[in-house]
C-alpha atoms as an extended CHARMM CRD file, in Angstrom:
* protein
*
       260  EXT
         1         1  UNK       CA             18.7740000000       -1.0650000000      -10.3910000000  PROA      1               0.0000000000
         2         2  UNK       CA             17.9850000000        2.1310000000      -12.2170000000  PROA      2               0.0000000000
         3         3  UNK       CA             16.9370000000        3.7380000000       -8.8490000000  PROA      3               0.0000000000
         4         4  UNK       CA             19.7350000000        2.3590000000       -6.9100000000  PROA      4               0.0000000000
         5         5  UNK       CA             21.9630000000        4.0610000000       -9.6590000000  PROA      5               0.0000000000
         6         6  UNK       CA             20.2310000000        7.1780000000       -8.0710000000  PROA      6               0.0000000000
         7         7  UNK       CA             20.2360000000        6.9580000000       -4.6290000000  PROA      7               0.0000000000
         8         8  UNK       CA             20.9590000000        3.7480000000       -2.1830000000  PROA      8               0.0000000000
         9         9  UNK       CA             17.7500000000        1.8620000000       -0.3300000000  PROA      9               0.0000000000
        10        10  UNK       CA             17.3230000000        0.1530000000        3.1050000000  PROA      10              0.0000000000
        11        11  UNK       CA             16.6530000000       -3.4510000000        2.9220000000  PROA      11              0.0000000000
        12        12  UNK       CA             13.6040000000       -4.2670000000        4.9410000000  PROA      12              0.0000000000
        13        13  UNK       CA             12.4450000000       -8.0560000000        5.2430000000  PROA      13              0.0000000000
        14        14  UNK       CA              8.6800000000       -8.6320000000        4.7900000000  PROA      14              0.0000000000
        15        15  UNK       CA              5.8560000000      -11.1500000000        6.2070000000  PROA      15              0.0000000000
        16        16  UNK       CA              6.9920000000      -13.8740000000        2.8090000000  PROA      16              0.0000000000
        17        17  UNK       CA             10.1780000000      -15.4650000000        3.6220000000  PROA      17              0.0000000000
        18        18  UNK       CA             10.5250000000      -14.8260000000       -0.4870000000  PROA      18              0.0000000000
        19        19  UNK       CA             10.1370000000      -10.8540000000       -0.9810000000  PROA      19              0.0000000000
        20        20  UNK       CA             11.9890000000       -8.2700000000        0.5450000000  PROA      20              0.0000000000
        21        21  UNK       CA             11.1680000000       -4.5970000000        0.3050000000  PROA      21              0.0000000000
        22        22  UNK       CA             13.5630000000       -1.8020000000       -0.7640000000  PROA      22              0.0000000000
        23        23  UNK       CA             12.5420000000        1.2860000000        0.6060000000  PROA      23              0.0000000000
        24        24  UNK       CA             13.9710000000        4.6070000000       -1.2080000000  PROA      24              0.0000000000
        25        25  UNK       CA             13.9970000000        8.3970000000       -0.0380000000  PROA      25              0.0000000000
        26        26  UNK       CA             10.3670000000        9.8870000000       -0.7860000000  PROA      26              0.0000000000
        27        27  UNK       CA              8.1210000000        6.8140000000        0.5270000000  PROA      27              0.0000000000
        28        28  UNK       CA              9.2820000000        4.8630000000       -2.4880000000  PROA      28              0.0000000000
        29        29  UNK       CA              9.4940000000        1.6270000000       -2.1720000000  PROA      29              0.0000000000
        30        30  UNK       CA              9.9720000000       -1.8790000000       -4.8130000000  PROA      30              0.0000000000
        31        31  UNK       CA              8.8430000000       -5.1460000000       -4.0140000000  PROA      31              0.0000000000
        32        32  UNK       CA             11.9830000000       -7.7590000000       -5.2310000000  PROA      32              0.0000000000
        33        33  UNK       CA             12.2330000000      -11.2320000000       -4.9110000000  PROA      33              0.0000000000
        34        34  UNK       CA             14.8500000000      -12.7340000000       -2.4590000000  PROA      34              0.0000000000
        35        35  UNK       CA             16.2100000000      -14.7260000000       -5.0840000000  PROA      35              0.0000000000
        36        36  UNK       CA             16.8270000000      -11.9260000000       -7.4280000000  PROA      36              0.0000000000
        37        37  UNK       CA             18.4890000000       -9.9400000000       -4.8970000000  PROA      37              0.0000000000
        38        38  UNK       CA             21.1320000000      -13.0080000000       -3.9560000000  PROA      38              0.0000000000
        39        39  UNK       CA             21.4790000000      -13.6230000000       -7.9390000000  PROA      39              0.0000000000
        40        40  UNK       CA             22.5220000000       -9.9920000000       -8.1860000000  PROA      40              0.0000000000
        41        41  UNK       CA             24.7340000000       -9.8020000000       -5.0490000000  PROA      41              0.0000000000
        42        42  UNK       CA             26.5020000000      -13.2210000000       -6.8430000000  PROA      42              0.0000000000
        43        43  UNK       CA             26.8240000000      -11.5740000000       -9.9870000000  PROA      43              0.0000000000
        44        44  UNK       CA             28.4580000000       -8.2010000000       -7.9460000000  PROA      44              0.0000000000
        45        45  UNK       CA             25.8110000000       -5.7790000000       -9.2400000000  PROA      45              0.0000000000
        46        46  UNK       CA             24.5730000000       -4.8950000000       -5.8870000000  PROA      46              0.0000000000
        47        47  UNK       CA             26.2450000000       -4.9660000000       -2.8110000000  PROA      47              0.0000000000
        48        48  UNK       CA             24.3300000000       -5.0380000000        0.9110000000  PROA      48              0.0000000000
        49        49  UNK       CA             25.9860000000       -3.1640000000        3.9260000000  PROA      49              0.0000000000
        50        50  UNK       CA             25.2810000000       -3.3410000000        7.2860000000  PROA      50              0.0000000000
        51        51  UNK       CA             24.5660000000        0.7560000000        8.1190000000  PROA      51              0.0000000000
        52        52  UNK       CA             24.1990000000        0.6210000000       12.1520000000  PROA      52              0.0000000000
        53        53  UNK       CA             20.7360000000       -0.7900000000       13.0180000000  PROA      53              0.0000000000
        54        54  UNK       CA             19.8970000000       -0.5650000000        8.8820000000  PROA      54              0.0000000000
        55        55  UNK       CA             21.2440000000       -2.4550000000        5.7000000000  PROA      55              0.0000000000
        56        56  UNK       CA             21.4400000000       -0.5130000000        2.9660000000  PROA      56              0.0000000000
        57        57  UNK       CA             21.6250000000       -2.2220000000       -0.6570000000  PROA      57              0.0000000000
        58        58  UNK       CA             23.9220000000       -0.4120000000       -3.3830000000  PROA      58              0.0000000000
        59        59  UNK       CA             24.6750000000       -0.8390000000       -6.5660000000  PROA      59              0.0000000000
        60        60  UNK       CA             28.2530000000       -1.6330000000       -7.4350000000  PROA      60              0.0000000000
        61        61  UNK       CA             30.6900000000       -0.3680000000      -10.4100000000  PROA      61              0.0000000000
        62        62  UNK       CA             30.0050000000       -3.3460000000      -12.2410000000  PROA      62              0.0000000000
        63        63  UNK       CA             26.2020000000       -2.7320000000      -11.8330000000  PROA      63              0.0000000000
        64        64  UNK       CA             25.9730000000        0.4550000000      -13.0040000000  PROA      64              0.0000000000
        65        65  UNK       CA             27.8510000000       -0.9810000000      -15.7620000000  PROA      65              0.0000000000
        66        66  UNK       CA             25.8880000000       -3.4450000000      -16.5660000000  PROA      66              0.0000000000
        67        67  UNK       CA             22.9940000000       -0.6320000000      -16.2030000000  PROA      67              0.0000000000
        68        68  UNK       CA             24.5180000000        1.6710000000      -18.8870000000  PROA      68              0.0000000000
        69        69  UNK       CA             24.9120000000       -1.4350000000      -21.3980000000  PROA      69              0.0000000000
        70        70  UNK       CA             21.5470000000       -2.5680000000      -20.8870000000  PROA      70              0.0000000000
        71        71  UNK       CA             22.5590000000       -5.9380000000      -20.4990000000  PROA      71              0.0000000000
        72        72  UNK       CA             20.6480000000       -6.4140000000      -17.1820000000  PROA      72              0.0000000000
        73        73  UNK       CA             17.1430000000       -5.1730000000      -19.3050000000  PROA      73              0.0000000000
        74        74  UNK       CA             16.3270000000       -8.9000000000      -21.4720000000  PROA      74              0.0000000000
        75        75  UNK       CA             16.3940000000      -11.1570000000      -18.0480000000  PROA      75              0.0000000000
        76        76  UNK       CA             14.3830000000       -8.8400000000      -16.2480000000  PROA      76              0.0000000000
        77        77  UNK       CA             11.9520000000       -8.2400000000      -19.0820000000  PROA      77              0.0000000000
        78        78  UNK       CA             11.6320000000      -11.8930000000      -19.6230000000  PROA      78              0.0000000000
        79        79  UNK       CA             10.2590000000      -12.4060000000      -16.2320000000  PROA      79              0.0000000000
        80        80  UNK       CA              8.2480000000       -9.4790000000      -15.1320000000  PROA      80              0.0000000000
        81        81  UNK       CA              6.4120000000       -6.7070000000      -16.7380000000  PROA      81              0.0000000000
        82        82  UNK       CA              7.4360000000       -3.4980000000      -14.7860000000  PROA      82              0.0000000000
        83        83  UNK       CA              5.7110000000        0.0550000000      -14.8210000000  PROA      83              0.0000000000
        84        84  UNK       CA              5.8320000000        3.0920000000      -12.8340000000  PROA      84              0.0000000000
        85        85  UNK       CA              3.0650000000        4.3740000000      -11.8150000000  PROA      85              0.0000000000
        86        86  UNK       CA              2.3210000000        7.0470000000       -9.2170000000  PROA      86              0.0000000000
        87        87  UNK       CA             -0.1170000000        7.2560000000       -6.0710000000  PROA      87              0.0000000000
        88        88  UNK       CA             -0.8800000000        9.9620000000       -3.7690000000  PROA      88              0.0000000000
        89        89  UNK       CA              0.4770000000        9.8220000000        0.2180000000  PROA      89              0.0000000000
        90        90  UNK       CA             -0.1750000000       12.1700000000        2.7380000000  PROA      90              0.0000000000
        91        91  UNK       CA             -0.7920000000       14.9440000000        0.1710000000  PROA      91              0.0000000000
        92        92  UNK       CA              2.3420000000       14.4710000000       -2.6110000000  PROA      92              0.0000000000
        93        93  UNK       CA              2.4350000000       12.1950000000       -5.5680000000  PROA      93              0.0000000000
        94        94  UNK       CA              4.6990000000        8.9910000000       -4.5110000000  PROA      94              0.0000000000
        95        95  UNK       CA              6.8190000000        6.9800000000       -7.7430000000  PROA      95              0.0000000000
        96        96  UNK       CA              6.1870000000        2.8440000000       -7.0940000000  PROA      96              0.0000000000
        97        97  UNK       CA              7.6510000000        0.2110000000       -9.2070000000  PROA      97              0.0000000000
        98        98  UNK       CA              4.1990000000       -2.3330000000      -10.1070000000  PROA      98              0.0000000000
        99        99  UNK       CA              4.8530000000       -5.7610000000      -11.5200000000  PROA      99              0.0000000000
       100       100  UNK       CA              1.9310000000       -5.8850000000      -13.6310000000  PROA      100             0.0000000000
       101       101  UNK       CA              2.8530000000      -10.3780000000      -13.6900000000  PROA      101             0.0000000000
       102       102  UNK       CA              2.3560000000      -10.8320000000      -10.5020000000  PROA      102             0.0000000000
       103       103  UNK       CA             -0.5790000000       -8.5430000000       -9.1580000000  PROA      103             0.0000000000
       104       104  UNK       CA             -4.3590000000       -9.4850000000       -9.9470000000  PROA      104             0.0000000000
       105       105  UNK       CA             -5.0050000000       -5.3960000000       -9.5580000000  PROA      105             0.0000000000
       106       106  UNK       CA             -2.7780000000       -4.9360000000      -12.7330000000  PROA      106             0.0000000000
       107       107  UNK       CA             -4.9820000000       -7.1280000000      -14.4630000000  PROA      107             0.0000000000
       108       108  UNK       CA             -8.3480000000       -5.4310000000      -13.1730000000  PROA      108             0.0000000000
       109       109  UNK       CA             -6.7770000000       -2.0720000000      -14.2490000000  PROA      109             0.0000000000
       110       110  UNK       CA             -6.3010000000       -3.4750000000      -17.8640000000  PROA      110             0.0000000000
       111       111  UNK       CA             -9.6350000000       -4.6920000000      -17.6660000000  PROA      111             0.0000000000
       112       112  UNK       CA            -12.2700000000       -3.0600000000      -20.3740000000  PROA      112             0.0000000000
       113       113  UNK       CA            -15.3940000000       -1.8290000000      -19.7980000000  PROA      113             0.0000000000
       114       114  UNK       CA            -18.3950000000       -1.7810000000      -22.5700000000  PROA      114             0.0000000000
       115       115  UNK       CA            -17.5490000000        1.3410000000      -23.3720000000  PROA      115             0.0000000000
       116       116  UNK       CA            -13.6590000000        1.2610000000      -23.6410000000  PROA      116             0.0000000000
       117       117  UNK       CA            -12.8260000000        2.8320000000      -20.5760000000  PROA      117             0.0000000000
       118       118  UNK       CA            -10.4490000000        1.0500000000      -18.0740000000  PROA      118             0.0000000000
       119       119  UNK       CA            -12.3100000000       -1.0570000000      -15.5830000000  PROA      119             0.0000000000
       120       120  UNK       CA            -10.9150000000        0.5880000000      -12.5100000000  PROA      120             0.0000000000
       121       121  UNK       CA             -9.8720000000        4.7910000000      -12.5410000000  PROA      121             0.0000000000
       122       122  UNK       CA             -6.7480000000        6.0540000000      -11.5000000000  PROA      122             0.0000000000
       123       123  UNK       CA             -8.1440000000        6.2170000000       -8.1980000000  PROA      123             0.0000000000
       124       124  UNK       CA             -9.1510000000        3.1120000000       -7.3660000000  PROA      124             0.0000000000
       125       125  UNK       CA             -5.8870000000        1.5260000000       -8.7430000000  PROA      125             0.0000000000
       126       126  UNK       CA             -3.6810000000        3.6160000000       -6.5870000000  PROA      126             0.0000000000
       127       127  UNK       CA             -5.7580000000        3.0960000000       -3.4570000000  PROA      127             0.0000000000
       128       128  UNK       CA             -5.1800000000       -0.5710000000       -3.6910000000  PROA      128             0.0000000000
       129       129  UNK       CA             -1.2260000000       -0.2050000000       -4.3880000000  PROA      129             0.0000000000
       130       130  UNK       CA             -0.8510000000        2.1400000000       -1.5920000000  PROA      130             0.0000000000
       131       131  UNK       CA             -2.6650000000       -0.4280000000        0.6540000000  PROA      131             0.0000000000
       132       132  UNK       CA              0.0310000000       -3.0760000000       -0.0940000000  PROA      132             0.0000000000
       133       133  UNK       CA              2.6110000000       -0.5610000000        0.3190000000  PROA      133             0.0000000000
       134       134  UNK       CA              1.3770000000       -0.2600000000        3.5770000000  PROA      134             0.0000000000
       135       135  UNK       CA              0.7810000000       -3.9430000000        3.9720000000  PROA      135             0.0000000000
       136       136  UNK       CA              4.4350000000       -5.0100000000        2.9860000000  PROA      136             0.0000000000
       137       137  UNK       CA              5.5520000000       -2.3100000000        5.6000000000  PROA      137             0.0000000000
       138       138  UNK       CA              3.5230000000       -3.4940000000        8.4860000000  PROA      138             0.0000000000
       139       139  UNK       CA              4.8190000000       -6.8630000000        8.0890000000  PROA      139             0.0000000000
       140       140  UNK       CA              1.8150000000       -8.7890000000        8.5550000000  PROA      140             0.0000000000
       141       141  UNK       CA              1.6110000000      -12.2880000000        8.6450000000  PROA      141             0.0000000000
       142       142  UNK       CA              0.5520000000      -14.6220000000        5.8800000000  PROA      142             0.0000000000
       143       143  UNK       CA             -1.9090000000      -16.5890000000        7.4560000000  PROA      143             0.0000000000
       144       144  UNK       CA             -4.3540000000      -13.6390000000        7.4660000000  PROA      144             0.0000000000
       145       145  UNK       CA             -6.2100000000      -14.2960000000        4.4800000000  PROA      145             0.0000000000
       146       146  UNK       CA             -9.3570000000      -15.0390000000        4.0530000000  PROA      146             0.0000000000
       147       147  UNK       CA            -11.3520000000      -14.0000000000        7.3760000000  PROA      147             0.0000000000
       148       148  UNK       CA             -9.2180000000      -10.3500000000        8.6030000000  PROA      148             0.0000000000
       149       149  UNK       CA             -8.8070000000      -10.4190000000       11.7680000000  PROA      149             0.0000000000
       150       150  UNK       CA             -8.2410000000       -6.9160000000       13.3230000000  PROA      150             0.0000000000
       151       151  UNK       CA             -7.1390000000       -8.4200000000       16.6960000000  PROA      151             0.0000000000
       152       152  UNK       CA             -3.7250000000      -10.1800000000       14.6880000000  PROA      152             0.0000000000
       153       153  UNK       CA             -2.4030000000       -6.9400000000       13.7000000000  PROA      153             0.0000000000
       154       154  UNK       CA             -4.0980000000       -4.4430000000       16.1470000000  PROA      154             0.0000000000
       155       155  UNK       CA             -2.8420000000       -6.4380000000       19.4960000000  PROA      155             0.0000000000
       156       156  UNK       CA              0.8130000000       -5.7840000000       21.4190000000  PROA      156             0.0000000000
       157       157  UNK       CA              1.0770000000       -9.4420000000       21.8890000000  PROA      157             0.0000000000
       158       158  UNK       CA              3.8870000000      -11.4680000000       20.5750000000  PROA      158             0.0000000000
       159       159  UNK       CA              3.6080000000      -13.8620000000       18.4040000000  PROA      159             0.0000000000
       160       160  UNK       CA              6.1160000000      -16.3200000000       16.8270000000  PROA      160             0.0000000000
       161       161  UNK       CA              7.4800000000      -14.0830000000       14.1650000000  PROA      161             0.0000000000
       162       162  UNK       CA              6.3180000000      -10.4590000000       13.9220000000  PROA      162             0.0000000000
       163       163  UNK       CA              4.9080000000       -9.3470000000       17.5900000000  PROA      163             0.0000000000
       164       164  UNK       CA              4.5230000000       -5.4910000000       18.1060000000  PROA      164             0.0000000000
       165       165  UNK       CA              7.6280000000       -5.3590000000       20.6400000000  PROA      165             0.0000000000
       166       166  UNK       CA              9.8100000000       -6.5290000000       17.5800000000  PROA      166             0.0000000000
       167       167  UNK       CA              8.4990000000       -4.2320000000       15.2830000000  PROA      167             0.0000000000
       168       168  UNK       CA              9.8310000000       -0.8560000000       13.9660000000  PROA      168             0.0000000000
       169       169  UNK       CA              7.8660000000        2.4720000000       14.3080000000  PROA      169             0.0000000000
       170       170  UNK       CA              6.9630000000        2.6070000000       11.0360000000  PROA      170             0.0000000000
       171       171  UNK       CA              6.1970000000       -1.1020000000       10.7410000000  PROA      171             0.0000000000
       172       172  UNK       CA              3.5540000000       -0.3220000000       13.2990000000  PROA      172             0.0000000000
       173       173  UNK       CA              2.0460000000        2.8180000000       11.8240000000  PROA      173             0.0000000000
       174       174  UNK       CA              2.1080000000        0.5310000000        8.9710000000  PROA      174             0.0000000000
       175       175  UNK       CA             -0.3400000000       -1.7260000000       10.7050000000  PROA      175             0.0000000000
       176       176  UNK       CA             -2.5620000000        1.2290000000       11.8520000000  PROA      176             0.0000000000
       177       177  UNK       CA             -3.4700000000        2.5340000000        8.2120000000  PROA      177             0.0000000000
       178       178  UNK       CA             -4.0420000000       -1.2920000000        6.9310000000  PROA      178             0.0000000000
       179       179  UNK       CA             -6.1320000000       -1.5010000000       10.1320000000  PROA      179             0.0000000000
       180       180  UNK       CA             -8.0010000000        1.8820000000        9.2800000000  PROA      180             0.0000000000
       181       181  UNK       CA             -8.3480000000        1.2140000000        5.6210000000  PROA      181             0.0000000000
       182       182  UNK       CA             -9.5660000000       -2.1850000000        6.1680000000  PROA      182             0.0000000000
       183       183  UNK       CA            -12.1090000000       -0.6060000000        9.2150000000  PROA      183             0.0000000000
       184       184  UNK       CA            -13.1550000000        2.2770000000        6.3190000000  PROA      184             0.0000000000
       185       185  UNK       CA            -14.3540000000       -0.6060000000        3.6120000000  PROA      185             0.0000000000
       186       186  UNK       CA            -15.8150000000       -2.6590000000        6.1030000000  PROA      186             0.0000000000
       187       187  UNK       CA            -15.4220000000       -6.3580000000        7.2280000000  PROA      187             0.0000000000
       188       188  UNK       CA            -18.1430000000       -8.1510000000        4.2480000000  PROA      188             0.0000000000
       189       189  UNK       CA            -15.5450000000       -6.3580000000        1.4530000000  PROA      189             0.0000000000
       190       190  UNK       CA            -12.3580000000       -5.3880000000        3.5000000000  PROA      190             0.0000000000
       191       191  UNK       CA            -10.6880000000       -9.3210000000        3.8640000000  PROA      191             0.0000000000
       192       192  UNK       CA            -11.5360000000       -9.3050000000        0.0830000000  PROA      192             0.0000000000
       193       193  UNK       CA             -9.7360000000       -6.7360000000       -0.9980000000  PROA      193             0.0000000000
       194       194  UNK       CA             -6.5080000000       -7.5910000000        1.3530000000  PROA      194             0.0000000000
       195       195  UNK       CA             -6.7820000000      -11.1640000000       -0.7180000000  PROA      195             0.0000000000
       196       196  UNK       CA             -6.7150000000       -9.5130000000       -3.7890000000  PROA      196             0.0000000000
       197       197  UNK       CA             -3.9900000000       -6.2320000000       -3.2770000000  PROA      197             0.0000000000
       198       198  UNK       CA             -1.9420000000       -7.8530000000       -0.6480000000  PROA      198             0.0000000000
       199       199  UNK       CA             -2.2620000000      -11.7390000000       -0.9130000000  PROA      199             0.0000000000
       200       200  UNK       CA             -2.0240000000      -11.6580000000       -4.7040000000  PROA      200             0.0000000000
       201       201  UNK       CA             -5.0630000000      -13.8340000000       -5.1110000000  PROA      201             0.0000000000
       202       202  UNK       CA             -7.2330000000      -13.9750000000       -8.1370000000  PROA      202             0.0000000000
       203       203  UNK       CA            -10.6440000000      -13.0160000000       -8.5640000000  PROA      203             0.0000000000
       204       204  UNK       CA            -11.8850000000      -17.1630000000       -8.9000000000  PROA      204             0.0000000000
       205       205  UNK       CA            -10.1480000000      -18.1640000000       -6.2280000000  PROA      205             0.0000000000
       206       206  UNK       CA            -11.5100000000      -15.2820000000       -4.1450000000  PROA      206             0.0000000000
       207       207  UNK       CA            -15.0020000000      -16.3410000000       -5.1230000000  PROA      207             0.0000000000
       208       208  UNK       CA            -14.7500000000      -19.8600000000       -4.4150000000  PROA      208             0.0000000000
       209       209  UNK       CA            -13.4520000000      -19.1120000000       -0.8300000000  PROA      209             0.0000000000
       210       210  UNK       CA            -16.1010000000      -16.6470000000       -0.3840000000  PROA      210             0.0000000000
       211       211  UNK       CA            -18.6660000000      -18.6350000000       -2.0260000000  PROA      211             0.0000000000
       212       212  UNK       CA            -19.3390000000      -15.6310000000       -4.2250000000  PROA      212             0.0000000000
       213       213  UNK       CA            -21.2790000000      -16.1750000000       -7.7500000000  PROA      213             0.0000000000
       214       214  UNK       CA            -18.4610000000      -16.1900000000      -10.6430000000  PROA      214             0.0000000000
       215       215  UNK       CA            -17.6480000000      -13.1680000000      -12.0210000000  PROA      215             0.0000000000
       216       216  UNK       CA            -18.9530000000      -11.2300000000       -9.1420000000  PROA      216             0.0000000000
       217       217  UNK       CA            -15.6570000000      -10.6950000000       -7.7480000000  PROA      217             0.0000000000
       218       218  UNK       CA            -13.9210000000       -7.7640000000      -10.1900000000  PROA      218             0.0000000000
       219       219  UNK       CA            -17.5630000000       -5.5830000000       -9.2030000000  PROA      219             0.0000000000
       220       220  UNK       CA            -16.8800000000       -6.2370000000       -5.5140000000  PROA      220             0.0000000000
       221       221  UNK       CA            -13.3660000000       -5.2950000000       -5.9470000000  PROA      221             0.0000000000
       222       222  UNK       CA            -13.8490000000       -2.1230000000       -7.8440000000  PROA      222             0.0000000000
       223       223  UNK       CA            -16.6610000000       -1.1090000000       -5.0910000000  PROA      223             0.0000000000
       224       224  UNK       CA            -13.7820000000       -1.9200000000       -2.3480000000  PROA      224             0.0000000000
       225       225  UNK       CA            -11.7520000000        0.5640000000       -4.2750000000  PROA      225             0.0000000000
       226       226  UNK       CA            -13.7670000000        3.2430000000       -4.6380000000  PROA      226             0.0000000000
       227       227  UNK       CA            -14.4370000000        3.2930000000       -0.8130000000  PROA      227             0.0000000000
       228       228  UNK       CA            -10.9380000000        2.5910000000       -0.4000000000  PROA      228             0.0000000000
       229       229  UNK       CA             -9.8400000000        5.6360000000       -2.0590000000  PROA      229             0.0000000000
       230       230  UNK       CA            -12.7520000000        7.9410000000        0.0120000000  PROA      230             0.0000000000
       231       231  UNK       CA            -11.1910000000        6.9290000000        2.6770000000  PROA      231             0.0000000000
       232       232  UNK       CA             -7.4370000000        7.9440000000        1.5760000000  PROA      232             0.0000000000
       233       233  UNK       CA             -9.0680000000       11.2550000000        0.3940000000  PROA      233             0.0000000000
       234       234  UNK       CA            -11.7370000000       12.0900000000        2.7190000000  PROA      234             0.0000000000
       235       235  UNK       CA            -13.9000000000       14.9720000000        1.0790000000  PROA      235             0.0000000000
       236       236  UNK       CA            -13.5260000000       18.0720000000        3.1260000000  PROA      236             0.0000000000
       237       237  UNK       CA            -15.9870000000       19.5140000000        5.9680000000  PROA      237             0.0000000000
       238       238  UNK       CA            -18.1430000000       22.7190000000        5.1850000000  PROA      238             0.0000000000
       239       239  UNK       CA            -17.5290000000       25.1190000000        7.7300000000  PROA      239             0.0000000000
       240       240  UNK       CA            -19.8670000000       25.1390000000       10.1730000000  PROA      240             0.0000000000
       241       241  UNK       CA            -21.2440000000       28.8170000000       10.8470000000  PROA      241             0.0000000000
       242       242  UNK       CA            -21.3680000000       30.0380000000       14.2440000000  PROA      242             0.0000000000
       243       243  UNK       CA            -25.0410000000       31.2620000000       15.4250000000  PROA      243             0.0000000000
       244       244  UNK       CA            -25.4310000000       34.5540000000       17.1880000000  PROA      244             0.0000000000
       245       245  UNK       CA            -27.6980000000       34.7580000000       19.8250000000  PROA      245             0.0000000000
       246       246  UNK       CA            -30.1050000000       37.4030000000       18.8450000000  PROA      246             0.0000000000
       247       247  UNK       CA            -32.0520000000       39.4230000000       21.5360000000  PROA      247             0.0000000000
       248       248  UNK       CA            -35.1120000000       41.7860000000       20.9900000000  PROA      248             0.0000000000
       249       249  UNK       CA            -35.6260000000       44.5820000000       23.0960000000  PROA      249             0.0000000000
       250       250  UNK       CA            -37.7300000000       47.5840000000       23.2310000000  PROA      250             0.0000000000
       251       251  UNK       CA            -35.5080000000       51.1950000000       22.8630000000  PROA      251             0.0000000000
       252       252  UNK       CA            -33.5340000000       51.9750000000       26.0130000000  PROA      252             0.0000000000
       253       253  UNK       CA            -33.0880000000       48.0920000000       26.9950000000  PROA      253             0.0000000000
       254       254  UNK       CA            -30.3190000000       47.6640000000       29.0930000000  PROA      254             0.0000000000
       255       255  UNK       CA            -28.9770000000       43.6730000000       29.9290000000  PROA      255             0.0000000000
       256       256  UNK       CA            -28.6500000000       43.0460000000       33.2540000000  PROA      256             0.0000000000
       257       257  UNK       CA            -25.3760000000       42.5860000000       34.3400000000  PROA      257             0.0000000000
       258       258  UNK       CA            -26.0370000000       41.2570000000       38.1520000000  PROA      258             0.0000000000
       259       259  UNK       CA            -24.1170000000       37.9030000000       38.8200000000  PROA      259             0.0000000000
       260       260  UNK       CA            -27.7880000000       36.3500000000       39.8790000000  PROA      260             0.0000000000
């Protein structure tokens, strides 16, 4: 509500019939339940209008009321934990909203080492929430969990809820960088890490599908993530040098310049 008392957002549906996706100017973007969006509509906080092809979600008089009491802070608080946090996009720092109740990558970012340094770096915890930024985007279905398939999100077939002819432009550019950044970490840790960033999962249930030994899984992850983020931020090329070719001749050479 605080950034719809800035600006308004388009309302974008995503592959769980229970989350929507509010997308903001900038590439920013919040995750919100479906049921918290109809309990604020109901309470007339927010307001959704059809804009053309778009619906746009604003926040209402009485919202930003509500805002500027702070009466809308103790219900919220009481079911999520909410931080901002930024993450890097095509070369310029991007603001998300991360519910650190609902995400297991939170809870490997809180994670301690030995030495009392977070479990995963900056880095790696930005690479995984801009993959399910990405992921919540490209609308992909549900089903792909444990075993990624590249063929259900790479192919223009239809399929019963999400095909490529349905989807928006940026749905489907969506669905190319999942498909790269899965490609980049590689099938034996990329399904993994969708599980984990996208799916929600936690780290035993990821090892007892994957028949992985216990506690191997927050090591896997964090490996995932580094990859994942040398693949965001490629390191650059040197430049290659051009060779000159180099010819010796005795004084008074002359090339030929005869076309045979």
């Amino acid at each position: 509500m605080r950034l719809l008392a800035k600006r308004d957002a388009v309302l974008r549906d995503t592959a769980s019939a229970e989350t929507v996706l509010l997308e903001f100017a900038g590439d920013r973007s919040v995750r919100c339940a479906r049921v918290d969006l109809d309990a604020m509509q109901r309470a007339d906080l927010v307001a959704v209008k059809q804009d053309g092809a778009l619906r746009r979600v604003v926040l209402s008089s009485a919202g930003l009321a509500a805002l500027r009491r702070g009466s809308i802070d103790g219900h919220a608080q009481h079911h999520r934990q909410m931080r901002r946090t930024d993450i890097s996009m095509n070369g310029s720092a991007v603001h998300v909203t991360v519910n650190d109740a609902e995400s297991p990558l939170a809870a490997l970012a809180r994670m301690r080492r030995p030495d009392g340094l977070p479990w995963l770096g900056k880095e790696e915890t930005a690479a995984g929430e801009r993959l399910r930024a990405d992921f919540e985007r490209a609308m992909l279905q549900p089903r792909i969990t444990a075993s990624w398939d590249f063929s259900h999100t790479a192919s223009g077939q239809k399929t019963a809820r999400n095909g490529a002819a349905e989807l928006s432009d940026g749905a489907i550019a969506a669905r190319g960088r999942v498909n790269a950044a899965v490609e980049a970490v590689g099938p034996e840790l990329g399904g993994a890490l969708v599980d984990i960033c996208c799916f929600l999962k936690g780290l035993e249930q990821v090892e007892r599908e994957r028949g992985w030994p216990r506690r191997s899984a927050k090591l896997m992850i964090k490996t995932a993530l580094a990859m994942l983020d040398r693949h965001y931020h490629p390191e650059p090329r040197p430049e290659r040098r051009t060779r000159h070719v180099l010819h010796w001749g005795a004084d008074g050479f002359r090339p030929s310049l005869s076309a045979g």
